[in-house]
Every structure is written in structure tokens, then in C-alpha cells.
C-alpha positions in Angstrom: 198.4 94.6 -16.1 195.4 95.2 -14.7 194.3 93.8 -11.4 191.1 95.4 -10.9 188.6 98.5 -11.6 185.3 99.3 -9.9 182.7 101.9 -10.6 180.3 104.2 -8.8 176.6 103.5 -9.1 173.6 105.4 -7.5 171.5 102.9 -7.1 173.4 100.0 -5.7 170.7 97.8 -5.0 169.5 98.0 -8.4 172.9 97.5 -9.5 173.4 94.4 -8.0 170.4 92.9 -8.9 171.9 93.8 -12.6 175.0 92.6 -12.3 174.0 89.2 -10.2 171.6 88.8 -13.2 174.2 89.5 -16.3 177.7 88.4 -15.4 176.1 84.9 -14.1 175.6 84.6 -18.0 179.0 84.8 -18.4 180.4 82.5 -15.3 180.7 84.8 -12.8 179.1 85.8 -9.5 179.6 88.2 -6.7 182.5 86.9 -4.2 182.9 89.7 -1.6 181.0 92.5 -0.3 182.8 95.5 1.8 180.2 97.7 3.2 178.6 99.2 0.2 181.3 97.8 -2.3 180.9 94.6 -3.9 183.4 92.6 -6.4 182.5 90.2 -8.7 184.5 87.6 -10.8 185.2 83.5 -11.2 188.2 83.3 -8.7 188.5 86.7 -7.7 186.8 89.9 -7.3 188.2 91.8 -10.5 185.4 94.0 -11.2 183.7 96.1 -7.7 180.3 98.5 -8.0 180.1 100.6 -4.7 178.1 103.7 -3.7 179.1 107.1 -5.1 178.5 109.7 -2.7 176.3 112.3 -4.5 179.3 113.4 -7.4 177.5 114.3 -10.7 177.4 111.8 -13.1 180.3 113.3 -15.0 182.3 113.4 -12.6 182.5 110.3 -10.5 185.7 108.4 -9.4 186.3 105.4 -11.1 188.8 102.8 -9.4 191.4 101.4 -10.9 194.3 99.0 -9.7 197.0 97.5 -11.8 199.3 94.5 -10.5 202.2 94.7 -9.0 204.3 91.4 -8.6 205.5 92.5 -5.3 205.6 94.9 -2.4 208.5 97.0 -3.4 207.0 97.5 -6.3 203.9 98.9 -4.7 206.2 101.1 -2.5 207.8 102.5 -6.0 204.3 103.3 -7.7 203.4 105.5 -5.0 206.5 107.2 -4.4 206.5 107.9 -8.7 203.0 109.4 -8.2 204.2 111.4 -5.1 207.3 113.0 -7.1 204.6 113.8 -9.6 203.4 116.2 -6.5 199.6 113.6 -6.8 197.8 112.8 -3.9 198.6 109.8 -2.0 194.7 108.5 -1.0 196.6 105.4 1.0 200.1 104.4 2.2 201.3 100.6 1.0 199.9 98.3 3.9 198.8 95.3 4.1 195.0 95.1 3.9 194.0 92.2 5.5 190.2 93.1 5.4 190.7 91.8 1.6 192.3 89.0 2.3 195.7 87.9 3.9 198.1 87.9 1.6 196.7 91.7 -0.5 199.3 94.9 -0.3 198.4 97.9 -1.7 199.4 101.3 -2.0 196.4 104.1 -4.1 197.0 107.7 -5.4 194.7 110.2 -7.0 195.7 110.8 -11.1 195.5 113.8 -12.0 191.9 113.8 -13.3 190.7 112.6 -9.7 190.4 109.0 -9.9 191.5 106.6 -7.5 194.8 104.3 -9.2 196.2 101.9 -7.1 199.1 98.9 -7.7 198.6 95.5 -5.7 200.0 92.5 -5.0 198.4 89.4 -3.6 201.6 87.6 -2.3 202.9 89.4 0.4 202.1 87.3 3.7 200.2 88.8 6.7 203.6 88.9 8.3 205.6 90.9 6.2 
């Protein structure tokens, strides 16, 4: 069901000096960093800390992404949140910058977070 989820932190170098330090207790590690957003898990990254950008502490976006087992099914999640009349943040693409084979597709829910459905097996060239 779920994919992945990352949260907001205001101090991301402390952060990741944290979460280095913890989740290597439990087998994992940091796999990927994007800019200021960095995933951690065993195989993949499931679980991302990134910059917020100044929100209050109530009220920061979390990040959220469930799995999808293909691309049409992507395509259908955010077409279901756009009949809800919710904010489409991205189109379904393919985001390469993740890796090759990753298609996704994120809204806004209607508390402001950012929800997304994924698949990791749609090839490059699809």
C-alpha cells in the first residue's frame, strides 16, 4: 500500500546526522539524495527528510505516496483526485531523475499535503 512518505525538517543537517546515526541500528542507510531531500531504506529509499520552506510547525506538508502496480493506474489516481476538484501538484510522467523505470502522478489532499501513487515498472520508453 504504501510506497513511500517523507517529512519536512528545519534543520536538515542535523537531521541527517540523526537519521544516519538511528536507522543504521536498524539496517538501513541513506541511498539517494535530491537537492535537499534525502531517502533512506535497505533496497530503496522509502522514507525521505527534505527542507521545509519556513511553514510553522503545525502546518508543514508531509509526503505521502502509495503504490500503484502500473501506469494507468497512476493516470486514474489523479484523475479521481481532480474530479474531487484537488490540486494536481504533478502530471503522471516518468521521472527519470529517480530512477528509470519510476512513474508518478501527486495531488494536494484536502488538508494540503502532497499524496502521490507510483509505480517502479514502467520502462524509460513508455
Amino acid at each position: 500500500m504504501i510506497d513511500h512518505f517523507g517529512i519536512n525538517c528545519a534543520d536538515i543537517d542535523a537531521s541527517k546526522v540523526f537519521y544516519d546515526t538511528v536507522l543504521a541500528t536498524l539496517g538501513h542507510k541513506r541511498l539517494l539524495e535530491y537537492g535537499d531531500f534525502i531517502g533512506y531504506g535497505t533496497d530503496k529509499p522509502d522514507f525521505w527528510i527534505g527542507r521545509y520552506d519556513g511553514q510553522p510547525a503545525d502546518n508543514r506538508e508531509m509526503h505521502l505516496a502509495f503504490s500503484a502496480p502500473d501506469k494507468e493506474t497512476v493516470q486514474a489516481f489523479v484523475e479521481a483526485a481532480r474530479g474531487l476538484g484537488l490540486e494536481v501538484l504533478h502530471e503522471p510522467r516518468q521521472w527519470p531523475e529517480y530512477h528509470d523505470h519510476y512513474y508518478g502522478g501527486f495531488v494536494r489532499d484536502p488538508d494540503g499535503n502532497n499524496v502521490e501513487a507510483c509505480c517502479h515498472t514502467v520502462a524509460s520508453d513508455a
